[in-house]
C-alpha positions in Angstrom: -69.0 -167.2 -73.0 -66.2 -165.0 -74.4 -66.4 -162.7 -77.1 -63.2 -162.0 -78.9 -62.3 -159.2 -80.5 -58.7 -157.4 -82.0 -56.8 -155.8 -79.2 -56.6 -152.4 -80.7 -52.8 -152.3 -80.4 -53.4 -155.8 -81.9 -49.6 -156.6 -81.2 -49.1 -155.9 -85.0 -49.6 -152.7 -86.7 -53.0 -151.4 -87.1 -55.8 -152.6 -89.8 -55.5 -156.5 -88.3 -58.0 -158.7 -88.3 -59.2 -162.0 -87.6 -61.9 -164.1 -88.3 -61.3 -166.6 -86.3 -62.3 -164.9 -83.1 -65.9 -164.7 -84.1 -65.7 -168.5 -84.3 -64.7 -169.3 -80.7 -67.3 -170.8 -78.6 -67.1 -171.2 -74.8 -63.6 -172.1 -73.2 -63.3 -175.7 -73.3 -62.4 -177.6 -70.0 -58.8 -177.8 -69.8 -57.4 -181.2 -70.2 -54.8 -180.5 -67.6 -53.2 -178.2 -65.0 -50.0 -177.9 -66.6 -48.2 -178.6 -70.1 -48.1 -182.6 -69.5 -44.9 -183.0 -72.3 -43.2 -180.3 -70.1 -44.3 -182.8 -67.2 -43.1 -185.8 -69.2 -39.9 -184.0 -69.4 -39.5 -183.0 -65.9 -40.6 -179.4 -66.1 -42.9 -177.4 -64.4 -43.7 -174.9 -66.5 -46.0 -171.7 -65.6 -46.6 -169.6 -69.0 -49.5 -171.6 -69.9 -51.6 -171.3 -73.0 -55.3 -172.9 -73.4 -56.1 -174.4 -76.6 -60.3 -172.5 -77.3 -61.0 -175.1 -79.6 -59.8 -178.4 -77.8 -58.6 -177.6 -74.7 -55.4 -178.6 -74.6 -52.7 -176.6 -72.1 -49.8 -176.2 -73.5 -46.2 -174.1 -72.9 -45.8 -170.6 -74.0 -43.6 -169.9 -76.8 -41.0 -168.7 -73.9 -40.6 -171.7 -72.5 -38.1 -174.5 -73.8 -40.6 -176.6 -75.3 -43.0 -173.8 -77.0 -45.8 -176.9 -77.0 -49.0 -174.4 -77.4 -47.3 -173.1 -80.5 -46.7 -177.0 -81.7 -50.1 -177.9 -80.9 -51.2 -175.0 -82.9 -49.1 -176.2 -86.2 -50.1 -180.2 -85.3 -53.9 -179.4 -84.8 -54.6 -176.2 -86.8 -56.7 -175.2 -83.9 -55.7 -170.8 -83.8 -57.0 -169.7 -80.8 -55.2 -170.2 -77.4 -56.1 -168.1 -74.2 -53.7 -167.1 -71.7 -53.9 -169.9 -68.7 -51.9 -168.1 -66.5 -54.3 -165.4 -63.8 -58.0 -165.0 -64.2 -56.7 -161.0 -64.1 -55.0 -162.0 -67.2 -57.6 -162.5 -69.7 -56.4 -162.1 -73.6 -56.0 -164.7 -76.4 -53.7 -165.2 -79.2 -54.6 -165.8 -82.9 -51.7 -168.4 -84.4 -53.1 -167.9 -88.3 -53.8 -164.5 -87.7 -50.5 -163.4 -85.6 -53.2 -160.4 -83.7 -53.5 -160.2 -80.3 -57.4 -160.3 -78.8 -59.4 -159.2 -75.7 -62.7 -159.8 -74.6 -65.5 -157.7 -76.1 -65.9 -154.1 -74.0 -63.0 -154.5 -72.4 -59.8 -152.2 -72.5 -56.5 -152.9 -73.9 -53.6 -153.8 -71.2 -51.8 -150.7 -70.7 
């Protein structure tokens, strides 16, 4: 299991916090490969985002349909991890707007 934690940088100024990461439990099985409404639509979008609480996969907010972010504001679930490398392990807080990283591990340079 993951333990979250702030990025220090936190992608915000400093003095962020969130107490939501504290909450997350083990990554949930994803419910797909890719952003199935991205799929519905013809797309094959790459800049994937894993709902922690759920599991659903959703689009990046740079891609046309920004359907992590909608599942986000539908569900109310804040936590989504980066689906895109296992080399690319960090998380994003929606109610929070911070940045995290797994416990003892160092910030992306």
């Amino acid at each position: 299991m993951t333990e979250w934690v702030v990025r220090p940088d936190a992608g915000r100024p400093q003095g962020r916090s969130c107490a939501h990461a504290a909450e997350a439990g083990p990554a949930p099985v994803p419910e797909s490969r890719t952003c199935l409404k991205c799929a519905a639509q013809g797309r094959d979008e790459t800049r994937l985002r894993l709902c922690l609480t759920c599991g659903h996969v959703g689009c990046s907010d740079s891609s046309p349909g920004a359907h992590a972010t909608a599942h986000y504001e539908s569900s109310g679930h804040p936590l989504a991890q980066s689906a895109e490398r296992d080399d690319e392990t960090w998380a994003w807080c929606y109610a929070d707007e911070v940045f995290l990283q797994p416990r003892n591990s160092r910030a992306p340079q």
